[in-house]
C-alpha positions in Angstrom: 8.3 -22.7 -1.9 11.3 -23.5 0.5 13.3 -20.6 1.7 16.6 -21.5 1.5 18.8 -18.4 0.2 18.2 -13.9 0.5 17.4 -14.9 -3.2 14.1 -17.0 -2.5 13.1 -14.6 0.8 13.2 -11.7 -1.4 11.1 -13.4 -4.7 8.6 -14.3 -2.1 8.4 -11.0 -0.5 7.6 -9.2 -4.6 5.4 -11.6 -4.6 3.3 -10.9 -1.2 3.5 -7.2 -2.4 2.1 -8.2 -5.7 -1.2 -9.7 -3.7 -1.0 -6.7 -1.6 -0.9 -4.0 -4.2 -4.1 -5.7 -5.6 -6.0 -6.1 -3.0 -5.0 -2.2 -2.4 -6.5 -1.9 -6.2 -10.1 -2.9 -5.1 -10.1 -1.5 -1.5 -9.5 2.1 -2.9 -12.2 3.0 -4.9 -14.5 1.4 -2.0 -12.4 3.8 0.2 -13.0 6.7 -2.0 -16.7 6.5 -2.5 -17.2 6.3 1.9 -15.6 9.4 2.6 -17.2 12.6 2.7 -13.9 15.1 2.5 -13.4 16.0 -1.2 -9.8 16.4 -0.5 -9.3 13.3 1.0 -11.9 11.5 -1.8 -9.2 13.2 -4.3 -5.6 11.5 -2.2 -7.7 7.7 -2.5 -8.1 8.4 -6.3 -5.1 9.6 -7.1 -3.2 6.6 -4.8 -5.5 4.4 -6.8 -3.8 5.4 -9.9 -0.5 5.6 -7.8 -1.2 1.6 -7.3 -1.8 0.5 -10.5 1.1 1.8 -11.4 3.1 0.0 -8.4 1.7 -3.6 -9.8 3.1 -2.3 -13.2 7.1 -1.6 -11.3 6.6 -5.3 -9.5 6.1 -6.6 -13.1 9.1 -5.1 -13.6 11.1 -6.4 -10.7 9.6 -9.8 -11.6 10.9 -9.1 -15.2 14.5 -8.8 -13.6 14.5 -12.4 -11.9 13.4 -14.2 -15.3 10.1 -15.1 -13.7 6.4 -14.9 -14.5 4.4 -12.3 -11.8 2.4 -14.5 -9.7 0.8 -13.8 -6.2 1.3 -15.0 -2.9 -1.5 -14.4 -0.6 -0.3 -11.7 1.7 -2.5 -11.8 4.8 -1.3 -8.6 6.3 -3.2 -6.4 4.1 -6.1 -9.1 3.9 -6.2 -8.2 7.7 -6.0 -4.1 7.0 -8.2 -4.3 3.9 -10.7 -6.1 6.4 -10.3 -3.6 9.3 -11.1 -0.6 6.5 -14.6 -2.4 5.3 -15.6 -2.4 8.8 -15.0 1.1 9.0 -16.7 1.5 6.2 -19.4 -0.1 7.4 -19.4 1.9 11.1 -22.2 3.7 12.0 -20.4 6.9 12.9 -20.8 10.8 11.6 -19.4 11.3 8.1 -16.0 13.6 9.2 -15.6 10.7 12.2 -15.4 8.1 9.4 -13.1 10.5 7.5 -10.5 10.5 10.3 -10.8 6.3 10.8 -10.2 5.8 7.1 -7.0 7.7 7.4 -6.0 5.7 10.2 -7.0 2.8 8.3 -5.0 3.9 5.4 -2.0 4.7 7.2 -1.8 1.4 8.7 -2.0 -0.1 4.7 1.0 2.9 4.4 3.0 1.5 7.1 2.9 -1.6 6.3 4.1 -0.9 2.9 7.2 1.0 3.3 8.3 -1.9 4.9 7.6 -4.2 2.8 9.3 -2.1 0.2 11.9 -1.2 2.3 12.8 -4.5 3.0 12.3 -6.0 -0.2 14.2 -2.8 -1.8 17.6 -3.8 0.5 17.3 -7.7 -0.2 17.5 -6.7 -4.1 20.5 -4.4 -3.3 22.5 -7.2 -0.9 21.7 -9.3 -4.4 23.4 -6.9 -6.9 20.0 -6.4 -8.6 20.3 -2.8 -9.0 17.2 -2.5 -10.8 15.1 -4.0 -8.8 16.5 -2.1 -6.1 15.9 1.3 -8.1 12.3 0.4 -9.0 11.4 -0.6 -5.2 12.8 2.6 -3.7 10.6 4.8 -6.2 7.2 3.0 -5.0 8.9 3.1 -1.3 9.6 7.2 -1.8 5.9 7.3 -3.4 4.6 5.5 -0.6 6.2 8.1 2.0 4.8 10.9 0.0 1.0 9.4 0.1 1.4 8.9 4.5 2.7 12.5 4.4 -0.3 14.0 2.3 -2.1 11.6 4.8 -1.1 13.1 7.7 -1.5 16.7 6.3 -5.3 15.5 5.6 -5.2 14.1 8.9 -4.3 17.4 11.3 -7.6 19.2 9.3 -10.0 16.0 9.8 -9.1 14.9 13.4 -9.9 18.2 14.3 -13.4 18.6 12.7 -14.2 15.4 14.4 -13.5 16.7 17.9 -16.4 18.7 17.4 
């Protein structure tokens, strides 16, 4: 797909975050199931539900440009989804492996405020306010989930000192 106007930079972007969001889908529950803090076990579920729910808004967005969701591969999180199975797969005590998760999750966090972010300001330069509405909610949800994150965080890094 050429990229020739904001218009076609910002279809392919939904698109990339629709690939992202479900490869986010079948990383979580692998996610959940490796960590041994309930708490934190409880913030990968309930971001799992949180994701579906995301794929469901781009559906929307795509809804708002007349076009038919479809993925582009988005190598980014392919990269982070592969850096969390091999934390998974660490040999390491069960609290360390709590704490690298986290990281491992804030990095897939990071990355997708600004996705969202970005993709959230090309819909508003393009007068699609709806889009633009819709993106900022999964943007301000995706804040939220690195905050409880980092609330995990301060409890777990600390165990693992020990």
């Amino acid at each position: 797909m050429a990229l020739r106007t904001l218009q076609d930079l910002f279809l392919h972007e939904v698109k990339d975050l629709y690939d992202a969001e479900h490869q986010l889908t079948k990383a979580l529950p692998l996610m959940a199931k490796g960590v041994s803090d309930p708490e934190l076990k409880a913030a990968f579920e309930d971001h799992l539900k949180q994701t579906k729910e995301h794929v469901k808004r781009l559906e929307k967005v795509f809804k708002t440009l007349d076009k038919e969701p479809t993925r582009k591969t988005c190598l980014a999180m392919q990269g982070l989804m592969t850096e969390a199975h091999e934390m998974l797969e660490e040999e390491a005590s069960a609290v360390v492996k709590d704490a690298g998760l986290i990281s491992s999750a804030q990095r897939v966090e990071h990355y997708e405020m600004a996705g969202y972010g970005t993709a959230r300001t090309f819909a508003y330069l393009l007068g699609n306010q709806e889009a633009a509405a819709l993106l900022q909610t999964t943007l301000d949800e995706e804040e939220a989930t690195d905050k409880k994150l980092t609330q995990l965080a301060n409890n777990i890094n600390v165990a693992a000192l020990g």
